[in-house]
C-alpha positions in Angstrom: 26.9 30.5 19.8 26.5 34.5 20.0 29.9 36.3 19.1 32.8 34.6 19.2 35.8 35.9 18.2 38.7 33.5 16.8 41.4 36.1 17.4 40.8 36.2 21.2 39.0 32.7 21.9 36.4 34.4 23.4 32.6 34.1 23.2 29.3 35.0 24.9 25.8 33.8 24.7 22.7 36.1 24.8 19.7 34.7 27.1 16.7 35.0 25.7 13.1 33.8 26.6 13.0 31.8 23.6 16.2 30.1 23.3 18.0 27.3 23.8 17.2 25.7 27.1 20.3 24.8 29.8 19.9 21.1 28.6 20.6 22.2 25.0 23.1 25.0 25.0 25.9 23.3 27.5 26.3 20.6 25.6 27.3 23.0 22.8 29.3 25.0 24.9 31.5 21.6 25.4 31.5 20.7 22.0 32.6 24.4 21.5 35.3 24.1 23.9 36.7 20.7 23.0 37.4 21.6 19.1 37.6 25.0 18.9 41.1 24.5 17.1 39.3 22.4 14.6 36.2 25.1 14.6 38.6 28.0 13.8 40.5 25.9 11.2 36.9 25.3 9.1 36.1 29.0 9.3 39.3 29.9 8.2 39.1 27.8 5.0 35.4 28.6 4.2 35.9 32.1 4.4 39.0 32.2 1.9 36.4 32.6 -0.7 34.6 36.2 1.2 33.2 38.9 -0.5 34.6 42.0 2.1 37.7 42.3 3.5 36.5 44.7 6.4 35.9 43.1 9.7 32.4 43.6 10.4 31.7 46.3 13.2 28.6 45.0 15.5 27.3 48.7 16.3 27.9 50.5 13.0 24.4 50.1 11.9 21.0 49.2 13.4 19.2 47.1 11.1 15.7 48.2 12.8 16.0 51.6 11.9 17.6 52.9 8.9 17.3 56.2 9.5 20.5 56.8 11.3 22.0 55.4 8.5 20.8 58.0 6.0 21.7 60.8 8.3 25.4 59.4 8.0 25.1 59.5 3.9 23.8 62.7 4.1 26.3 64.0 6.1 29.1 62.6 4.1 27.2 64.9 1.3 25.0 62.7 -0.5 21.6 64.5 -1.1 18.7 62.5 0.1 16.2 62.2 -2.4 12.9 61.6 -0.5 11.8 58.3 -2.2 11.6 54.9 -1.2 9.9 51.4 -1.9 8.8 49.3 0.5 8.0 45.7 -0.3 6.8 43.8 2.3 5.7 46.9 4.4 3.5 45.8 7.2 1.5 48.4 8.6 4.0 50.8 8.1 5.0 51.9 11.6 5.5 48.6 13.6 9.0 47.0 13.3 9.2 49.0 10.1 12.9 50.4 10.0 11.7 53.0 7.6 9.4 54.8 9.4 11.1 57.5 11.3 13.1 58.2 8.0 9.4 58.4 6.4 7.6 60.1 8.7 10.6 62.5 10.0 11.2 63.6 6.2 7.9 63.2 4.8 9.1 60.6 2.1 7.5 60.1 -1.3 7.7 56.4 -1.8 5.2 53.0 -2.6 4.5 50.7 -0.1 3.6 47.0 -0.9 1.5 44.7 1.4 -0.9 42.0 0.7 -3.0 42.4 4.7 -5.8 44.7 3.9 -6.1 45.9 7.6 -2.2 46.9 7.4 -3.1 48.1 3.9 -5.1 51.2 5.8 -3.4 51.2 9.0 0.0 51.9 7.1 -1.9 54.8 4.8 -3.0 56.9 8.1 0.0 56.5 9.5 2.1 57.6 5.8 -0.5 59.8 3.7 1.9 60.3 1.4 2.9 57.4 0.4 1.0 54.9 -2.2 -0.2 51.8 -0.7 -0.5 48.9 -3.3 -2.7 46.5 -1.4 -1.9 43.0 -3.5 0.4 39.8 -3.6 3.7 40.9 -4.7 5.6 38.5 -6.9 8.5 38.5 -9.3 6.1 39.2 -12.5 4.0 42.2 -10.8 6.2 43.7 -9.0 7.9 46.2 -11.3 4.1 46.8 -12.3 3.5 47.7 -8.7 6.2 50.3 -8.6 5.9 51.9 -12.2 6.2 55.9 -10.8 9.5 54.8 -10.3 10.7 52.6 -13.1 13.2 55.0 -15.4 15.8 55.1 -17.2 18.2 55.9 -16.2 17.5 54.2 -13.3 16.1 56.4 -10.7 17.6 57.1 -7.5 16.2 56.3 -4.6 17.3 56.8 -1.1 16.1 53.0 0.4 14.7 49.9 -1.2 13.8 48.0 1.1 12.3 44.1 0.6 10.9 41.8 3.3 7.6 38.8 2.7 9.3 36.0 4.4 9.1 33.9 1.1 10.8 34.9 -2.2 12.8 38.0 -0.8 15.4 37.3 -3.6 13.5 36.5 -7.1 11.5 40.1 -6.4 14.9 42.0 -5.4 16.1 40.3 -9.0 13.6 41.7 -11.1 14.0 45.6 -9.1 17.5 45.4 -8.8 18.0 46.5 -12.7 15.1 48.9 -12.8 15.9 51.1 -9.6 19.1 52.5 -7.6 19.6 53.2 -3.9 21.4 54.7 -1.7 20.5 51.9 1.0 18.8 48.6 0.1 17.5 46.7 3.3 16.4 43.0 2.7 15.4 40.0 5.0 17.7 37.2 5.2 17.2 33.7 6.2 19.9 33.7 9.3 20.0 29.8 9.6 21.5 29.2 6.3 25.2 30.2 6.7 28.0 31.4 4.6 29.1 30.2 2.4 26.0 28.7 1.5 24.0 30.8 -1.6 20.4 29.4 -1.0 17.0 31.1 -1.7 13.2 30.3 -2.1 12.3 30.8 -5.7 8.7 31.5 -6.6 5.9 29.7 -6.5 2.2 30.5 -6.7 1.2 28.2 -4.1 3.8 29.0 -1.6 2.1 31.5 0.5 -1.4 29.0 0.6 1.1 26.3 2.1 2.6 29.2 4.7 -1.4 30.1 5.5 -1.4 26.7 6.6 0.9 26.8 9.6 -0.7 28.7 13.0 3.1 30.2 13.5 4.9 30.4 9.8 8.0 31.6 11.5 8.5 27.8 12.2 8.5 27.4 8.1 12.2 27.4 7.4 11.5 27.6 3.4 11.9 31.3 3.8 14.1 34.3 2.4 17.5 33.0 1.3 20.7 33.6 2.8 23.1 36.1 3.5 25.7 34.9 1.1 23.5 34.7 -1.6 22.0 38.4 -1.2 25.9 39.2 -0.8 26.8 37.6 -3.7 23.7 38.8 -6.4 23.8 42.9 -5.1 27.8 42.9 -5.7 26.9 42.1 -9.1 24.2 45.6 -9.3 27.2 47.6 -7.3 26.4 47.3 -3.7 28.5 46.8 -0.5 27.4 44.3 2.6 27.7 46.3 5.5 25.9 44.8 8.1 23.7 41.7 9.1 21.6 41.2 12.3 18.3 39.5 13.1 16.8 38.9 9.8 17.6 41.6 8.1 20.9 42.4 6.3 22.0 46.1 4.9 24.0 46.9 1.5 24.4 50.8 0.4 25.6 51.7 -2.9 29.7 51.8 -4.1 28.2 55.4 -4.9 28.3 56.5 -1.3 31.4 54.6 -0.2 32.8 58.0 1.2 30.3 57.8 3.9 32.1 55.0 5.5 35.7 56.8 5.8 38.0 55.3 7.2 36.1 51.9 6.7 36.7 50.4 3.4 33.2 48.5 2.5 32.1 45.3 1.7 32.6 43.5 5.0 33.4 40.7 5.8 30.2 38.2 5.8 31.7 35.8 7.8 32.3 37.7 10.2 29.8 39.8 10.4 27.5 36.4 10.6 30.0 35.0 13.4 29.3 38.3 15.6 25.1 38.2 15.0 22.5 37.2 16.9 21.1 34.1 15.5 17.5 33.2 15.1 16.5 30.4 14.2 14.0 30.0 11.2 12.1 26.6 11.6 16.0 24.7 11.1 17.5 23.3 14.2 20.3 25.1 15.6 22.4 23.0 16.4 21.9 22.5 12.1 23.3 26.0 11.4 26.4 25.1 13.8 27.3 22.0 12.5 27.1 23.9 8.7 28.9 27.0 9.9 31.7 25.7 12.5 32.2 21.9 11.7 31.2 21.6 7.9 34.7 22.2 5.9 33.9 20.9 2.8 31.4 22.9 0.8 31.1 19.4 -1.3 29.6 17.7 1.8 27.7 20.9 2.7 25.2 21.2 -0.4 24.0 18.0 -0.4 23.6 18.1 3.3 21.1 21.3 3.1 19.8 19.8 0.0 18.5 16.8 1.4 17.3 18.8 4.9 14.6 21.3 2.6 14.0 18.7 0.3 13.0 16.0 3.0 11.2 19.0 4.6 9.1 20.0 2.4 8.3 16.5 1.3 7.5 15.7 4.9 5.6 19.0 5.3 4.2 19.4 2.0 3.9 16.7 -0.2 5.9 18.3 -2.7 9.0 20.0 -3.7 8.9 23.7 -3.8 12.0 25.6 -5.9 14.8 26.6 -4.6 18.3 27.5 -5.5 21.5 26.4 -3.6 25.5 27.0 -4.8 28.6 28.0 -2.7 31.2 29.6 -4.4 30.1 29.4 -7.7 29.2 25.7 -7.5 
């Protein structure tokens, strides 16, 4: 269920085309209704172990454009520095959130993307950023993105990574070698807090996705929110906000930009107000995880055995992947 709010008791639901038919949703409206005490009481317990303190704030950010966002750093007296990397960029303009920060400041950056039409599409529509046209994966990728290896670190205004497979491994191996202002990465929305899961890589991974006619029905994508919260804490960067796919983290650096908000949100909550969509995992999966599941003990092996049994059904094999919860 879209946004409900446990101070209040209050909730509403979002109709979209795709959703969850009549048939499916009321019965989790009642379910809702019945044990909301109980519902409340689990989220209150998983969420002792948070990251931020800050309840989340729906319309501070829009994850589909991050431009805005820079505007506000800038303001707050951070100098942009006109460099980015783009992993995972598409064809540079189309559901791109970096492309009116791009295009409106005439960014230097590199842009990574394996589809060799998207390849030219997104260098007419950038000139003057460098399009490596390859795989990316956790052993190339800093090879990919030398002009901006350093050290120090250099400083870049976004970072952005998004190829729907192993988001996290790649953000690993950049995560020591660069700094941003702003880093913008995909996450895996069915997999809830606190659950730390994430798709390690795997050479055969992407021939296994080619196989599907709609591979955002493959839930072995991404990883999840409180995993990406947990590993960019550890480089010095805030959670701010999560919606769609996509979650947002700027730099301790540029806290000041937030005044009188006092980063990291809360994850929790800032999962409990977003739109949820699903990745290939039932949602009624994600529910049961997030609202009913109050042991964290019960909850690993129960997402355990759903990937594993799915890829084994689906694949014929195991493919890696991490999972922990608290430091489990």
């Amino acid at each position: 269920l879209k946004h409900y709010n446990p101070e209040r008791g209050s909730f509403w639901v979002l109709n979209v085309s795709d959703g969850e038919s009549s048939d499916e949703l009321l019965p989790a409206i009642q379910r809702f209704l019945e044990h909301g005490e109980r519902y409340k009481q689990t989220l209150r317990r998983l969420s002792s172990q948070r990251v931020g303190q800050e309840r989340c704030q729906p319309l501070l950010v829009d994850t589909q454009n991050i431009w805005p966002l820079l505007q506000r750093i800038e303001r707050a007296g951070f100098q942009l520095q006109g460099r980015y990397i783009n992993i995972g960029a598409h064809d540079g303009q189309r559901d791109d959130p970096l492309f009116e920060y791009a295009s409106t400041v005439q960014a230097r950056g590199v842009a990574v993307e394996q589809n060799q039409e998207r390849c030219n599409l997104h260098q007419m529509a950038l000139p003057a950023v460098r399009v490596q046209c390859t795989a990316v994966t956790p052993q190339n990728v800093l090879d990919l993105v030398e002009e901006f290896i350093s050290e120090p670190p250099t400083l870049l205004d976004v970072l952005k990574v998004d190829i729907d497979s192993f988001d996290c491994p790649v953000l690993e191996q950049l995560l020591p070698a660069v700094q941003a202002r702003v880093i913008l990465v995909e996450a895996n929305p069915s997999v809830p807090p606190p659950y730390r899961w994430a798709m390690l890589h795997d050479a055969d991974l992407w021939k296994f996705f080619d196989s599907f006619s709609n591979p955002e029905e493959v839930p072995i994508r991404g990883c999840s929110l409180a995993y990406e919260v947990d590993l960019l804490k550890r480089f010095g960067y805030d959670f701010i906000a999560f919606g769609g796919h996509d979650a947002i983290f700027t730099h301790q650096s540029v806290r000041d930009a937030w005044l009188p908000l006092r980063p990291p949100m809360d994850e929790f909550d800032c999962y409990n107000e977003a739109f949820i969509a699903a990745n290939g995992i039932p949602i009624e999966k994600t529910r049961h995880w997030f609202f009913e599941q109050d042991d964290v003990q019960e909850g690993l092996p129960a997402i355990w055995r759903f990937f594993s049994d799915w890829m084994l059904a689906n694949a014929g094999r195991l493919f890696p992947f991490a999972l922990h919860a608290n430091g489990r």
